[in-house]
N, C-alpha and C positions, 0 to 999 in steps of 0.2 A: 479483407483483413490485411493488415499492416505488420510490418517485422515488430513492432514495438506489442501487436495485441497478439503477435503468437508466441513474444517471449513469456510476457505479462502471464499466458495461460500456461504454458510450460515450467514456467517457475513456481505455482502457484500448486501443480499437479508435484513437481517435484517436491517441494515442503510439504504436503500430503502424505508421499510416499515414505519418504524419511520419517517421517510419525509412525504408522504403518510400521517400519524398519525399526524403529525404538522399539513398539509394543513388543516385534518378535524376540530383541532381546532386554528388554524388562527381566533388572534383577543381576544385568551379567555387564560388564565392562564397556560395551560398545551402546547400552542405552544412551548414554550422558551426547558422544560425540552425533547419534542421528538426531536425536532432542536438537541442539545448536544450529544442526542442518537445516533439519524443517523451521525452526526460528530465521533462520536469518532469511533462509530461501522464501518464505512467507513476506518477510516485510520486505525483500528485495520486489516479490510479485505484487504488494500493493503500490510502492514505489513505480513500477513500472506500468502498473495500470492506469494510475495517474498523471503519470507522462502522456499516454495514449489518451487520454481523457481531454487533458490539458491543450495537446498540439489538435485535438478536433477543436476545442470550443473556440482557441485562438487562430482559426481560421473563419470563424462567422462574423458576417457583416456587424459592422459598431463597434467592435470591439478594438481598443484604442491601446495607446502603444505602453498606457502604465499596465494595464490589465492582462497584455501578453507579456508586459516581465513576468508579472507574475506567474501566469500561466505559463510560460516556456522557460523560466529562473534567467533570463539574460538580463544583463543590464543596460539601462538608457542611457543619452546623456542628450545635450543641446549641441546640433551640426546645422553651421550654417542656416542659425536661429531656428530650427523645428527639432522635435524630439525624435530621435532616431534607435532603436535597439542597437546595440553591441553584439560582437560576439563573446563578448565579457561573462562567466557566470556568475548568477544573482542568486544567491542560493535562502528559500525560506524554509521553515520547519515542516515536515508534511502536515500537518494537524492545520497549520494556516494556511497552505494550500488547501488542504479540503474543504475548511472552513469557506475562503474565498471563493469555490466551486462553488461549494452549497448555495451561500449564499446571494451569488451575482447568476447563477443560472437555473436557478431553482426556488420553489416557494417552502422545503421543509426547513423545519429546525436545526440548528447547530450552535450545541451540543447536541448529538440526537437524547433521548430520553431515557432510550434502549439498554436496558443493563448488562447489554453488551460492550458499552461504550466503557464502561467500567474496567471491563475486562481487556478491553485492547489499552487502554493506557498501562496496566500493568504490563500488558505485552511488551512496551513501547519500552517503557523503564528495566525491565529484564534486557530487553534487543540494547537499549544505551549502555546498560551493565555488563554486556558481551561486548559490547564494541570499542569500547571505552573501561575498560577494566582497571578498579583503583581496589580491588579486593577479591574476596572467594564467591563466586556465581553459583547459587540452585536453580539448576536449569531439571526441571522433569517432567515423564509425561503428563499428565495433570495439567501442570501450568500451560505447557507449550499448546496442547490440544485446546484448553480455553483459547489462548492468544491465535489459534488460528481458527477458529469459532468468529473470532470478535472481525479477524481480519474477512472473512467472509462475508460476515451480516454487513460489514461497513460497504464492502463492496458493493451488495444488494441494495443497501440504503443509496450509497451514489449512482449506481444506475439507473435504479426505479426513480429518484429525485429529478437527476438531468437526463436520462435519454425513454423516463416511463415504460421502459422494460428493465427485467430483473438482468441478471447477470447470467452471463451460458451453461456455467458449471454451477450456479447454486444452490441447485437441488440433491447433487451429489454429495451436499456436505462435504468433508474432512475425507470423504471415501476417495485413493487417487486413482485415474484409469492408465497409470503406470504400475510395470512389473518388472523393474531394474533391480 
């Protein structure tokens, strides 16, 4: 295991815990700011499980140098007539990044089907709504605990898809094995 798959699971337990941290104060002034926590820290650890994902596939043979832009977000250009990576960032939206896992290393669907997929886009437009603030955010348990549901099953779906096992923590659910 690699610095990027022990943040990926660190951040992932942390946005757990901070949930967790909401529930206990559910009703009292500190829900709202752990709510935010476990959001962002959630899609920071999909974010970064995807990294992980990314930098394994684009070291397998064939795999060509448009396909580790994508996979690794650098940019190409033409040196000395051949196509060469940059250390340029190529930055794409995560949903096409996965899309383009799914679909270049795997034989499932994408969109998945899953009415969970439902639920992480709301996640996704909440997480833009925090990051990107042009108004007032309802950020609450409910919501956040769905959006980190969805970011779960997603995971499950991308590792069962590309490496045919589930993912290490997916049986734990939402439950974190942090006590900060």
């Amino acid at each position: 295991m690699n610095d990027i798959d022990i943040l990926s699971r660190r951040l992932l337990e942390q946005a757990k815990r901070f949930l967790e941290l909401a529930v206990e104060q559910q009703g009292k002034e500190g829900e709202f700011p752990y709510c935010v926590a476990a959001l962002l820290s959630g899609f920071s650890a999909l974010e970064a499980h995807v990294n992980a994902i990314a930098e394994e596939l684009a070291e397998r043979k064939g795999c060509g140098i448009l396909e580790k832009s994508i996979l690794l977000e650098k940019d190409f250009k033409l040196i000395s007539g051949k196509y060469s990576l940059t250390k340029s960032l190529k930055m794409y939206r995560m949903e096409d990044r996965i899309s383009f896992i799914l679909k270049n290393f795997s034989s499932v669907t994408f969109p998945p089907k899953e009415t969970w997929w439902g639920e992480f886009a709301d996640g996704t437009q909440l997480r833009n709504d925090l990051v990107h603030p042009k108004g007032e955010v309802t950020v609450d348990i409910p919501t956040v605990r769905r959006a980190l549901l969805a970011i779960i099953e997603l995971l499950e779906y991308i590792y069962r898809a590309v490496f045919t096992k589930g993912h290490p923590s997916y049986n734990r659910g939402i439950h974190s094995n942090l006590t900060f």
